[in-house]
Every structure is written in C-alpha cells, then in structure tokens.
N, CA, C and O atoms as a GROMACS GRO file, in nm:
protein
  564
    1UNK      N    1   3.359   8.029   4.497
    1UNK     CA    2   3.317   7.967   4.373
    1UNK      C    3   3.194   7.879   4.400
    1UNK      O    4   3.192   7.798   4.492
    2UNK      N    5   3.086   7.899   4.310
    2UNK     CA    6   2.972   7.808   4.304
    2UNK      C    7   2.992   7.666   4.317
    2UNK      O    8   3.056   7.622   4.222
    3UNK      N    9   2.970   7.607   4.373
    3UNK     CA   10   2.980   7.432   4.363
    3UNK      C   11   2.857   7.382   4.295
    3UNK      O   12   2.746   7.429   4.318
    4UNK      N   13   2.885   7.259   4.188
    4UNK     CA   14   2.769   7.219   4.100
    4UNK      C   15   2.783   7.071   4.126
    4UNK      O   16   2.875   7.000   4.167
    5UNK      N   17   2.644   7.049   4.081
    5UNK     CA   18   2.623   6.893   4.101
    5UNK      C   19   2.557   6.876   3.967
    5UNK      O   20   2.488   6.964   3.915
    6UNK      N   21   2.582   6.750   3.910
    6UNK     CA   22   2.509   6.674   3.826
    6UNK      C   23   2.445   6.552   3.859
    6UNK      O   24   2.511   6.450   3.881
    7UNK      N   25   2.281   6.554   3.863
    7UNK     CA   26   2.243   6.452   3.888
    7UNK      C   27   2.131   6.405   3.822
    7UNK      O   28   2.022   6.463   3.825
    8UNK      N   29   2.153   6.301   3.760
    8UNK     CA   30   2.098   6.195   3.624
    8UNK      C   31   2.005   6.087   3.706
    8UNK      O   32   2.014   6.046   3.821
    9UNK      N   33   1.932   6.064   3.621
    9UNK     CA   34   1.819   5.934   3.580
    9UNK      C   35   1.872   5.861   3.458
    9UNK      O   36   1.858   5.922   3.353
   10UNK      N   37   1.921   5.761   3.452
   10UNK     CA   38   1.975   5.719   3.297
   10UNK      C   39   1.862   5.603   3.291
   10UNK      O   40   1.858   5.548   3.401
   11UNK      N   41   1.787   5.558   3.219
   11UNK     CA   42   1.763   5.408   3.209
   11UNK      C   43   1.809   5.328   3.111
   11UNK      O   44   1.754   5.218   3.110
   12UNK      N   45   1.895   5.344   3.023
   12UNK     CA   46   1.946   5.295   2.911
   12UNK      C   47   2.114   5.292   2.883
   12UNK      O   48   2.193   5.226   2.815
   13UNK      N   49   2.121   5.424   2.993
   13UNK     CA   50   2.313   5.467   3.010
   13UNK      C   51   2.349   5.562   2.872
   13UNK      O   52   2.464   5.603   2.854
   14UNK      N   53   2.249   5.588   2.786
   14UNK     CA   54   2.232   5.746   2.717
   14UNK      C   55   2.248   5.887   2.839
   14UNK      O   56   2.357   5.945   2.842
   15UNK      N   57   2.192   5.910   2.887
   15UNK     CA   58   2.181   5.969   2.964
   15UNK      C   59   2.311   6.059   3.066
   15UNK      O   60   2.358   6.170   3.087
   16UNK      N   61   2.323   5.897   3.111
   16UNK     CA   62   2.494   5.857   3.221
   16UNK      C   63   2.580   5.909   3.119
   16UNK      O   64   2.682   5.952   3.172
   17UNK      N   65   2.580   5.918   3.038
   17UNK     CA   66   2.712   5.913   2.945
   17UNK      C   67   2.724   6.026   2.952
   17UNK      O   68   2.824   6.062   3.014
   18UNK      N   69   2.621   6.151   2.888
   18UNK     CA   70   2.602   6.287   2.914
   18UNK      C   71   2.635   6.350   3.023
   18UNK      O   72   2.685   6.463   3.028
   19UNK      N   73   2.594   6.240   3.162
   19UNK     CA   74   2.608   6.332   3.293
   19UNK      C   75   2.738   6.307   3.302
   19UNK      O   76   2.777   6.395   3.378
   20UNK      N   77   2.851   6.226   3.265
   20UNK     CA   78   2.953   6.194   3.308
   20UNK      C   79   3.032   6.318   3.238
   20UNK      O   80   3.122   6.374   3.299
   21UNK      N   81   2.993   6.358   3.106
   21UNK     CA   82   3.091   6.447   3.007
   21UNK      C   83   3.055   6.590   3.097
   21UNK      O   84   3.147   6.647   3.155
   22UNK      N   85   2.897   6.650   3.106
   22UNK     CA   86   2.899   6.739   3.175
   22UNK      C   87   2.966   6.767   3.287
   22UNK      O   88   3.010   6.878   3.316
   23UNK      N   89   2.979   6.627   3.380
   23UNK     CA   90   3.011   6.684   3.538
   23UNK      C   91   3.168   6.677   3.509
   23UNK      O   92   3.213   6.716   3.617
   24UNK      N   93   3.268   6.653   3.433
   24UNK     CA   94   3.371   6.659   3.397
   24UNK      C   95   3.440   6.763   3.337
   24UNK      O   96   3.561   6.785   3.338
   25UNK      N   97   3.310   6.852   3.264
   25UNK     CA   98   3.303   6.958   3.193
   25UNK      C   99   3.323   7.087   3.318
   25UNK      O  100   3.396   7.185   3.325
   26UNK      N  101   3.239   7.040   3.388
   26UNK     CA  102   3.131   7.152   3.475
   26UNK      C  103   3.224   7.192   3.595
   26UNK      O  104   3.226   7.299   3.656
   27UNK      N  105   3.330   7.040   3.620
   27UNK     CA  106   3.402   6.996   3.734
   27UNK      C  107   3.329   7.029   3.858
   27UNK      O  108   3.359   7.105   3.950
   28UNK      N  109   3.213   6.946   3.835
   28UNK     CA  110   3.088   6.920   3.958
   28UNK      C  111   3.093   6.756   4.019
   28UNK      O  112   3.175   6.665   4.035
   29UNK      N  113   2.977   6.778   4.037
   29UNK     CA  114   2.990   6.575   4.153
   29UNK      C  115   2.920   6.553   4.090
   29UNK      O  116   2.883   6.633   4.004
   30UNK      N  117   2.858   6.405   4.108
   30UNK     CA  118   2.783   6.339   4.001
   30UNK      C  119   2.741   6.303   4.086
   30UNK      O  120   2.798   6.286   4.194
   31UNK      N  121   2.564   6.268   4.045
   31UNK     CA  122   2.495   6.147   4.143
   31UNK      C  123   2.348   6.090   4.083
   31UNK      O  124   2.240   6.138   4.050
   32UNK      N  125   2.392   6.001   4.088
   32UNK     CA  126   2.322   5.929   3.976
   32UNK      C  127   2.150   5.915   4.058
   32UNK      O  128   2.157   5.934   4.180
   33UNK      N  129   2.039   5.892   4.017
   33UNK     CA  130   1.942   5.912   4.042
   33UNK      C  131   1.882   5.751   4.049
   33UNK      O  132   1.842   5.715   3.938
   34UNK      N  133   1.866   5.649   4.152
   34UNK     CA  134   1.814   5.559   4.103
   34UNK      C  135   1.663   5.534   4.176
   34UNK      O  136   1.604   5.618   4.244
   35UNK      N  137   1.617   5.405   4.146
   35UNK     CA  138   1.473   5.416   4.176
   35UNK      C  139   1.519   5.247   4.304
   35UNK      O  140   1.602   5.167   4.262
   36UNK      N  141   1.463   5.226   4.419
   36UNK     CA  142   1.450   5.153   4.485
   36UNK      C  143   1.431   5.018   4.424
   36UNK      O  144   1.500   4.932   4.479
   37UNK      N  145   1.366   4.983   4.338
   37UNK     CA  146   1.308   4.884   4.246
   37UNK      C  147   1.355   4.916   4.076
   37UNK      O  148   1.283   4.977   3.997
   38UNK      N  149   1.465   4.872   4.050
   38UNK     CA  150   1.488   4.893   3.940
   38UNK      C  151   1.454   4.888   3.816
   38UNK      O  152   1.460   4.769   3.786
   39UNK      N  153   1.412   4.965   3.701
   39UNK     CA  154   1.357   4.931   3.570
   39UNK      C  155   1.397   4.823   3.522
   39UNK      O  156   1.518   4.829   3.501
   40UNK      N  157   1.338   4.698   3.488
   40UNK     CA  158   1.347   4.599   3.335
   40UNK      C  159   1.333   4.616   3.244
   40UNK      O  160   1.236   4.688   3.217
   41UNK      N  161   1.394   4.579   3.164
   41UNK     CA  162   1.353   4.588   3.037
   41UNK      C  163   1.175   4.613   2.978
   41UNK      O  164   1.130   4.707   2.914
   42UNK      N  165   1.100   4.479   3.034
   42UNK     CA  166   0.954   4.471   3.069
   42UNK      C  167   0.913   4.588   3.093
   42UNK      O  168   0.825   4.650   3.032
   43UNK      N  169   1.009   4.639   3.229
   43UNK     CA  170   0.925   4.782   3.230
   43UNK      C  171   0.922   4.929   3.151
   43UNK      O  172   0.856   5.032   3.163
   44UNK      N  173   1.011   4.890   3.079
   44UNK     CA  174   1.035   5.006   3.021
   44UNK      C  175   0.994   4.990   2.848
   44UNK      O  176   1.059   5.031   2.752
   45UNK      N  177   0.895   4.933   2.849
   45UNK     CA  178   0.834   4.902   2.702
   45UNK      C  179   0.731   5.004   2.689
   45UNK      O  180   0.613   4.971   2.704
   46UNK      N  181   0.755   5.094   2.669
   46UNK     CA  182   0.672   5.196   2.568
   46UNK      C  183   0.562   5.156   2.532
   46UNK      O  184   0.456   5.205   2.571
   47UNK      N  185   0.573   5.065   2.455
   47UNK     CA  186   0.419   4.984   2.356
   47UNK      C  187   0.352   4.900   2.441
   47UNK      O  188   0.261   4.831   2.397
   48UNK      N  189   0.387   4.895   2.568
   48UNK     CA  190   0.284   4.769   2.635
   48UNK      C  191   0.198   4.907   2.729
   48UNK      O  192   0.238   4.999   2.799
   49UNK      N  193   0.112   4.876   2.701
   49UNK     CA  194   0.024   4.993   2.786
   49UNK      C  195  -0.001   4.945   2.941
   49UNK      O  196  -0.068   5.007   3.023
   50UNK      N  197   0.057   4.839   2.962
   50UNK     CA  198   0.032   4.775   3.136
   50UNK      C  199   0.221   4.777   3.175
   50UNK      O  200   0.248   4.735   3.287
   51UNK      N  201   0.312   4.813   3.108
   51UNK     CA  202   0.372   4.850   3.172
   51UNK      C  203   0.418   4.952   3.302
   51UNK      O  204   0.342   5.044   3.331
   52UNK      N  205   0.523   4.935   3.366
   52UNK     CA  206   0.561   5.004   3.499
   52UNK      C  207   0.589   5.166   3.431
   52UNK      O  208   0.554   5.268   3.490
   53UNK      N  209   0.657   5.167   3.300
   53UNK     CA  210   0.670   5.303   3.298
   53UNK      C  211   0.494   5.370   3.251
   53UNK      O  212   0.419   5.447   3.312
   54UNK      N  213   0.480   5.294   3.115
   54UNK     CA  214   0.341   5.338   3.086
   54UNK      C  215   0.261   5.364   3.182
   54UNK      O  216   0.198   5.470   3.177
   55UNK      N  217   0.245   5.290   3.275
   55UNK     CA  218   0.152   5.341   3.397
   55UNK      C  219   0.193   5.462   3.460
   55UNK      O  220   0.120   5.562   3.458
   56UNK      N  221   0.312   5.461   3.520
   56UNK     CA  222   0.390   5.594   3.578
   56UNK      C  223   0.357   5.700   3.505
   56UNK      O  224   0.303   5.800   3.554
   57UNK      N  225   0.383   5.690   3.393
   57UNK     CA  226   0.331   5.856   3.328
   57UNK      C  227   0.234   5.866   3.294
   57UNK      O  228   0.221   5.959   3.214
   58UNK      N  229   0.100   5.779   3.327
   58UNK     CA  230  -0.039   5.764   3.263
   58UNK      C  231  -0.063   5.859   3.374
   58UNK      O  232  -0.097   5.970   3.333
   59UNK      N  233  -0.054   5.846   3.515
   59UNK     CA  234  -0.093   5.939   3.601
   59UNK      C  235   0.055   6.013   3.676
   59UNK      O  236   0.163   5.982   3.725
   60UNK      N  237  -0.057   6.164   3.634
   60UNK     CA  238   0.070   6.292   3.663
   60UNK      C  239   0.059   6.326   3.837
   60UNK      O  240   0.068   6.442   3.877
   61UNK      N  241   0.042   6.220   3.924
   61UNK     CA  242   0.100   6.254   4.039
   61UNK      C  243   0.146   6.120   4.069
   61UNK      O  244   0.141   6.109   4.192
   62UNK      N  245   0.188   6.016   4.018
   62UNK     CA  246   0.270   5.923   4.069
   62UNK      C  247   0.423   5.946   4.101
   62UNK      O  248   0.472   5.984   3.994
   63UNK      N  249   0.482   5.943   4.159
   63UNK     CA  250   0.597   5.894   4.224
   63UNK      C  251   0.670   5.809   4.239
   63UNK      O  252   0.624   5.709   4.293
   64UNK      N  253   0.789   5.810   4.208
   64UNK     CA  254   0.896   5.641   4.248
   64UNK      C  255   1.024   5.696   4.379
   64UNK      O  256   1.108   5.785   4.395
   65UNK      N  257   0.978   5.596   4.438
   65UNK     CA  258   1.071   5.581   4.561
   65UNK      C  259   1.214   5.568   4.468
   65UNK      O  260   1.224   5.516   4.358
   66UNK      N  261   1.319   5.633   4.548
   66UNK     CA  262   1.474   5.679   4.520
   66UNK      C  263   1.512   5.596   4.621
   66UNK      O  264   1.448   5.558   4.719
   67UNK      N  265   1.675   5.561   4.570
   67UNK     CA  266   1.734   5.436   4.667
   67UNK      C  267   1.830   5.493   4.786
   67UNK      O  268   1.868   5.435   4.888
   68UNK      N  269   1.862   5.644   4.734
   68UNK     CA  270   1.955   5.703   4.801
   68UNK      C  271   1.964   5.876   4.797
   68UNK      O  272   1.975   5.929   4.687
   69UNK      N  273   1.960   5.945   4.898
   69UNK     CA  274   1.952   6.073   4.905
   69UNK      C  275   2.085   6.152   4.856
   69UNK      O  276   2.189   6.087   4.864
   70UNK      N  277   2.093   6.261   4.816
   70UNK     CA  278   2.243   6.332   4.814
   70UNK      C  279   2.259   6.371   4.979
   70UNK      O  280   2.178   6.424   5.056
   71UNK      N  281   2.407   6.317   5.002
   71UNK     CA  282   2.392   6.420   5.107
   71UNK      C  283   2.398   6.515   5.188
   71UNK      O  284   2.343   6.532   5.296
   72UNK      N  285   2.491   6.596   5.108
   72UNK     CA  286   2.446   6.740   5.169
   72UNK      C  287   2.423   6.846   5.068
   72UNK      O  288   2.502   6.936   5.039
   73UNK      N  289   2.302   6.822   5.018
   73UNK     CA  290   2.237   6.942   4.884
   73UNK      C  291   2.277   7.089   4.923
   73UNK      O  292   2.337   7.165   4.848
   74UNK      N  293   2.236   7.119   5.052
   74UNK     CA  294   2.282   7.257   5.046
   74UNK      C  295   2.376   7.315   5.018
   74UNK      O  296   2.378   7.438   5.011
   75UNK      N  297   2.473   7.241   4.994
   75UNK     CA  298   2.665   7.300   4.937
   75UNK      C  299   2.622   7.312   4.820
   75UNK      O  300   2.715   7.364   4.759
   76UNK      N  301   2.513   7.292   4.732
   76UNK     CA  302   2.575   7.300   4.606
   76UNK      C  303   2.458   7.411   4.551
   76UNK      O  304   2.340   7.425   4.584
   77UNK      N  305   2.544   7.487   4.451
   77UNK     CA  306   2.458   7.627   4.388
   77UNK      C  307   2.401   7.633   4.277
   77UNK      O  308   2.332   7.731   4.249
   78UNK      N  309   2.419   7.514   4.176
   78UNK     CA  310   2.387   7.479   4.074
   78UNK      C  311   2.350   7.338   4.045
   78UNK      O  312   2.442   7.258   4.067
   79UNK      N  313   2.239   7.287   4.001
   79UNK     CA  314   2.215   7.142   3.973
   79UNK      C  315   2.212   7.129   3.830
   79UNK      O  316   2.156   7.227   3.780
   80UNK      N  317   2.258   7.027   3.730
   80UNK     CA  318   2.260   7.030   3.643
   80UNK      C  319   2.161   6.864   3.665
   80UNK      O  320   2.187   6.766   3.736
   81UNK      N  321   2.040   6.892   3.566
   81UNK     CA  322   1.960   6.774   3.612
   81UNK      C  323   1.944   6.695   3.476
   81UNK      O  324   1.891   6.746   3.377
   82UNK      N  325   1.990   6.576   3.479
   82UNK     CA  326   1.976   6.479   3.328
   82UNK      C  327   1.851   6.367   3.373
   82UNK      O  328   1.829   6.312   3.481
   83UNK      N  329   1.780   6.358   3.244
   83UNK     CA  330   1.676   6.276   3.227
   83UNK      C  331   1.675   6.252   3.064
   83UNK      O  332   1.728   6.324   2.979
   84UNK      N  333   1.592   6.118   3.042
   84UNK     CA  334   1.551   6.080   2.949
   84UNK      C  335   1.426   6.135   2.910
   84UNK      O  336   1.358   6.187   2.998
   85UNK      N  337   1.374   6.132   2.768
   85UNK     CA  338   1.254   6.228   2.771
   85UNK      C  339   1.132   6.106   2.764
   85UNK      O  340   1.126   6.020   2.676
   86UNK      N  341   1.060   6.119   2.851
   86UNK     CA  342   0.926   5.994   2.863
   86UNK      C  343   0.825   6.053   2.840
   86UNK      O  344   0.804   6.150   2.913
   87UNK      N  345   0.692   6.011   2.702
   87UNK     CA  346   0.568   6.057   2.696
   87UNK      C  347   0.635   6.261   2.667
   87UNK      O  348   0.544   6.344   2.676
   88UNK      N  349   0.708   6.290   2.652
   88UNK     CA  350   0.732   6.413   2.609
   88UNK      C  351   0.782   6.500   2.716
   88UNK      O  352   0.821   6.615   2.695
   89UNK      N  353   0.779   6.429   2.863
   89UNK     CA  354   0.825   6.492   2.935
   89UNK      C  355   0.918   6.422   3.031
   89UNK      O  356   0.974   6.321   2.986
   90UNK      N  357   0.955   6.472   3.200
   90UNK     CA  358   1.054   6.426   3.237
   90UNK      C  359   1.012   6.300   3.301
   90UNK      O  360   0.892   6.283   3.321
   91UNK      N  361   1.092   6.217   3.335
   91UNK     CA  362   1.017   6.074   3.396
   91UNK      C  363   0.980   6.095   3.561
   91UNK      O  364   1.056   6.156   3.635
   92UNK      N  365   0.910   6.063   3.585
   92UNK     CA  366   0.836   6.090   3.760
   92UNK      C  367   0.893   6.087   3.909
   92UNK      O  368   0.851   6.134   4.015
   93UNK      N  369   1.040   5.988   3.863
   93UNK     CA  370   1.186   5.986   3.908
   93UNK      C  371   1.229   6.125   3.956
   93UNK      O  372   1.238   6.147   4.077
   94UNK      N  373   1.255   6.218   3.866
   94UNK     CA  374   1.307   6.317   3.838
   94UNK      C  375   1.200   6.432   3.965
   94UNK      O  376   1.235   6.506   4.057
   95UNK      N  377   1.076   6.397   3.913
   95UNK     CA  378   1.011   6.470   4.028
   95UNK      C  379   1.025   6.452   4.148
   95UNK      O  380   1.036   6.547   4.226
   96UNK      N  381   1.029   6.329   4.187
   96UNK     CA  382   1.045   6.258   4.345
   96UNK      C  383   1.189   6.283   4.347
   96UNK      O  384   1.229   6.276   4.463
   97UNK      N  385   1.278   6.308   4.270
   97UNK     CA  386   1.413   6.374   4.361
   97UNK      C  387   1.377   6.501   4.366
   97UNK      O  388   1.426   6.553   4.466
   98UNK      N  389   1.303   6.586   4.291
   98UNK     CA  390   1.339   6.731   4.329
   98UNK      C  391   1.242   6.757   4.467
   98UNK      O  392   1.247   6.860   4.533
   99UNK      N  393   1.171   6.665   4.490
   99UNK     CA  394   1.045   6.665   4.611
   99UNK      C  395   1.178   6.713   4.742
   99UNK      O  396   1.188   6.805   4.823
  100UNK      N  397   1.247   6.613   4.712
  100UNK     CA  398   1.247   6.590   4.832
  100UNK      C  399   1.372   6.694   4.922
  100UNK      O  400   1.422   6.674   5.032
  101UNK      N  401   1.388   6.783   4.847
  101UNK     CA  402   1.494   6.849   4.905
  101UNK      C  403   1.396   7.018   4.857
  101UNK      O  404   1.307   7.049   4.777
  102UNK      N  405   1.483   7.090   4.967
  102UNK     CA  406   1.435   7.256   4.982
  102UNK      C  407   1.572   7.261   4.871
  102UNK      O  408   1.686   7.225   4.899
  103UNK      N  409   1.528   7.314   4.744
  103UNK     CA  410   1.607   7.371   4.615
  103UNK      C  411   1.557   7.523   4.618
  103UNK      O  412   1.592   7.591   4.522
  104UNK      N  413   1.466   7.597   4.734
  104UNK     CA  414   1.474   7.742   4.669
  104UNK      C  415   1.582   7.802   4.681
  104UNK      O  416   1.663   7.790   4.773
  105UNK      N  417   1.588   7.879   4.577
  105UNK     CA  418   1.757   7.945   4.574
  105UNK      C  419   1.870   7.920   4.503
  105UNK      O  420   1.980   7.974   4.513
  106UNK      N  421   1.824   7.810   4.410
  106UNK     CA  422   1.933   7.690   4.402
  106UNK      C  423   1.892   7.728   4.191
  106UNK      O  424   1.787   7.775   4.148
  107UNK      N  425   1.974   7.700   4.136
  107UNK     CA  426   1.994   7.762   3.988
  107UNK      C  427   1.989   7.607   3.937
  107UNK      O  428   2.089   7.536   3.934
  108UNK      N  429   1.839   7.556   3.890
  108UNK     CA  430   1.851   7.412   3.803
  108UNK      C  431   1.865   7.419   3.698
  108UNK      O  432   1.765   7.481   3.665
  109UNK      N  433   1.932   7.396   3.591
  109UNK     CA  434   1.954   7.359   3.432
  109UNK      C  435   1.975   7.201   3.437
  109UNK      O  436   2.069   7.137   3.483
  110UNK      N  437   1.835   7.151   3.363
  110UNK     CA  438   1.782   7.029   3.330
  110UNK      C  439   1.792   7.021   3.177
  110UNK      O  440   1.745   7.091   3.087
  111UNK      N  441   1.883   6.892   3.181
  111UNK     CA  442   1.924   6.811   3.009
  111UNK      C  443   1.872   6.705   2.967
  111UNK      O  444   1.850   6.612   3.045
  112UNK      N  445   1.849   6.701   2.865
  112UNK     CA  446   1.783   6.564   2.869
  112UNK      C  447   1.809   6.517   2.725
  112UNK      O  448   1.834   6.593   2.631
  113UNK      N  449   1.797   6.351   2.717
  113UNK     CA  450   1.837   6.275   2.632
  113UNK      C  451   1.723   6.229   2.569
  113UNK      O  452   1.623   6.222   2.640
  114UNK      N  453   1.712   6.187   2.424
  114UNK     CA  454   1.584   6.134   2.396
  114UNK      C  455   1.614   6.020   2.232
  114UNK      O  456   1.713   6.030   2.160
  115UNK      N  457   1.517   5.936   2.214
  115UNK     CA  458   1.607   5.860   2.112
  115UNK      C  459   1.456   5.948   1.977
  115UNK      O  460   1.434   5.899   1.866
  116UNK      N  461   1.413   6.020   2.007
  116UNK     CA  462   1.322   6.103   1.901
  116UNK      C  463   1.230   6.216   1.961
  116UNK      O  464   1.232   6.331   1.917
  117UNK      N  465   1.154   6.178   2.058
  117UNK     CA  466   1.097   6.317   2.106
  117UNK      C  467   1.156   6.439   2.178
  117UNK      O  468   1.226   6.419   2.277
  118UNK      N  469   1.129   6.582   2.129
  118UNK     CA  470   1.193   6.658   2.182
  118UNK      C  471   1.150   6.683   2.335
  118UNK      O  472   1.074   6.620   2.409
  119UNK      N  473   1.235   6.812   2.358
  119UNK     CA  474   1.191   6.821   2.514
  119UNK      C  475   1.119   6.879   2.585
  119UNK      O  476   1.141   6.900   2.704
  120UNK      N  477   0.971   6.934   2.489
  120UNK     CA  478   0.830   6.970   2.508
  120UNK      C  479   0.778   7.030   2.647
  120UNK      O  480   0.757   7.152   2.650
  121UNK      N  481   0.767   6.988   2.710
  121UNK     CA  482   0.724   7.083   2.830
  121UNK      C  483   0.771   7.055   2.975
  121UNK      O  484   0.708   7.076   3.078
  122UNK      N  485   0.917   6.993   2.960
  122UNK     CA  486   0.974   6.936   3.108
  122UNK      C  487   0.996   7.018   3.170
  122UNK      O  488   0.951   7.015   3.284
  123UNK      N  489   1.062   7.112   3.134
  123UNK     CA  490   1.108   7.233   3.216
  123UNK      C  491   1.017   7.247   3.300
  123UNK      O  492   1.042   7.221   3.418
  124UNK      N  493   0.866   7.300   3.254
  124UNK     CA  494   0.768   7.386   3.293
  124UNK      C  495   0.700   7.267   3.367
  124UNK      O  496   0.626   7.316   3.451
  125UNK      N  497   0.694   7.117   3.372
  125UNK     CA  498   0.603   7.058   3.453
  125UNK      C  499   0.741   7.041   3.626
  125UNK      O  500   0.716   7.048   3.747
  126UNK      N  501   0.874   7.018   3.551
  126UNK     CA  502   0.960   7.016   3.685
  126UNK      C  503   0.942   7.167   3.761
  126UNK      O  504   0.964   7.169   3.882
  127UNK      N  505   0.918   7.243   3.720
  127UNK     CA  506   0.908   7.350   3.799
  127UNK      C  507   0.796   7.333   3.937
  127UNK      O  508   0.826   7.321   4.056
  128UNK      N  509   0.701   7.335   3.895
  128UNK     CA  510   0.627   7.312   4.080
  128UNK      C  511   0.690   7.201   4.178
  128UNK      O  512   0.664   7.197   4.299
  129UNK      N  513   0.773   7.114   4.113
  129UNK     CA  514   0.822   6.999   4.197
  129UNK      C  515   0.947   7.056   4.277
  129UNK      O  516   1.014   6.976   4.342
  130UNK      N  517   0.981   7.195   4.275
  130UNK     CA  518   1.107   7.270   4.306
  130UNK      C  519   1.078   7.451   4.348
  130UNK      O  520   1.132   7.550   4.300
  131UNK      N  521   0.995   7.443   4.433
  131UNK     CA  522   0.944   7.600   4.448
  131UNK      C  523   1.055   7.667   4.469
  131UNK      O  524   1.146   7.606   4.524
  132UNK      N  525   1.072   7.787   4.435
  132UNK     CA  526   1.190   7.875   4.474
  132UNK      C  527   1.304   7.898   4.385
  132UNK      O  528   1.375   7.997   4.375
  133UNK      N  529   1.308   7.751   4.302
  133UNK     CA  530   1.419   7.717   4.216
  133UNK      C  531   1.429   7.793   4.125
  133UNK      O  532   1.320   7.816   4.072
  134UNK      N  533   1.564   7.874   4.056
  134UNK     CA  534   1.578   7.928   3.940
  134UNK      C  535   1.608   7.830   3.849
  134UNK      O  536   1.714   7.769   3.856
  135UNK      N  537   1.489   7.798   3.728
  135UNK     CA  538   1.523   7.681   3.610
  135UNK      C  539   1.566   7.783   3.504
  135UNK      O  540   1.510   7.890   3.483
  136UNK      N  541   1.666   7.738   3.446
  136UNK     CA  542   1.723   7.773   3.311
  136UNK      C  543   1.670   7.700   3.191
  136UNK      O  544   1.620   7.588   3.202
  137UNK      N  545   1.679   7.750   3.100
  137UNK     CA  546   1.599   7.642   2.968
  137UNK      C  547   1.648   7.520   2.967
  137UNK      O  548   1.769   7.509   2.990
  138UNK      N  549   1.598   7.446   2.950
  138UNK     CA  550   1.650   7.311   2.914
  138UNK      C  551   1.687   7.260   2.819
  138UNK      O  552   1.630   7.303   2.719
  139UNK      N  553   1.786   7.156   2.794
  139UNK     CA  554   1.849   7.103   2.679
  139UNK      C  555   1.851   6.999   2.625
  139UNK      O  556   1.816   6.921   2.713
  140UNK      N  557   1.867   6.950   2.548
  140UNK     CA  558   1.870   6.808   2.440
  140UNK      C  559   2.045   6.804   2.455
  140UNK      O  560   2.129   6.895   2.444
  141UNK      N  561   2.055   6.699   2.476
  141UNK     CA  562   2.167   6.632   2.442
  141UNK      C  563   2.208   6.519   2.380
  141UNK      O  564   2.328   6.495   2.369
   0.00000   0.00000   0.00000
C-alpha cells in the first residue's frame, strides 16, 4: 500500500485545519511546514508593500529557510501539499520545501486555502521546484 504524507504551510490555521481533515481522511502523516523565523502578524499584511510577505513574493526566486526537515521522504508515495494562496500563487515556503528533497517519482496533489483568490497558476509555478514529480490538479479547499 502507498504511504501518504500531508504537508501544510498554514499561516492563519485555515490551512492546518484542512491538513488535519485530509491526513485523517487520507490516513497519512502530517507535517506541518514551518519557516525558521516565524510570520507576525506585521508580516503578513498584504497592504503594507515593505512587508516580509509582500517582499517574498515581489521576487520569484526568494526563499524562506524551514525549521525542520521530514525525515524520511522516501517512504512516502504520495504528498498531499497544503498552502495558502499568496499574490495568486503558492507562498515561497512551499517552494523551499519542495527544493529540498529528490520528489521524482513521487505523485504531488497540492490544496490550497484562500480567504478570496483562486488558485491561478500554483500548480504550474510548483512544478520546476519538484523535477520528476507527478502533480495532480490542484484544489481549493
């Protein structure tokens, strides 16, 4: 039997809530996605254009350091990947986990939460961050 993982970015706990019903659903592991330096509130203001997130997605090769690795990715055959939807796509988080592990081979279906924008072109920008990877469409939840 396939072994699945669910692993989330929440910044609000929209998100978490989803990964918790899926990986319960899925009867996968969970692992939550965090960033070394945690979001504030401050940072996560949309409307301030000198914010930490605003900046992060102003440029499409930034990166955020992760606090903790999975650790042993290769057991698992399916990733079920949750994010919030930022600027229309996935947050830069999400890229710097898929960096960092060899996923070819590996079947991703990426969900994502949003409080109004849909989920526009995440799929297709997480894809180079995951060579090899089979992505399934992605979802709104």
């Amino acid at each position: 039997m396939a072994k699945k993982l669910v692993a989330y970015f929440s910044a609000s706990g929209n998100t978490k809530k989803a990964a918790e019903r899926l990986a319960a659903q899925q009867g996968a592991d969970l692992f939550e996605i965090r960033p070394v330096q945690p979001y504030t509130k401050a940072d996560l203001d949309w409307t301030n254009k000198k914010s930490r997130s605003t900046l992060e997605m102003a440029d499409k090769d930034s990166r955020v350091e992760i606090a903790e690795k999975v650790s042993d990715m290769k057991q698992y055959d399916e990733i079920f990947l949750g994010f919030p939807i930022w600027w229309g796509v996935a947050p830069h988080i999400i890229n710097s986990f898929l960096e960092q592990y060899d996923l070819a081979g590996k079947v991703i279906s990426p969900f994502a939460t949003s409080g109004g924008s849909g989920y526009g072109r995440s799929g297709k920008e997480l894809e180079a961050s995951a060579p090899g990877a089979k992505f399934n469409q992605g979802r709104m939840m």
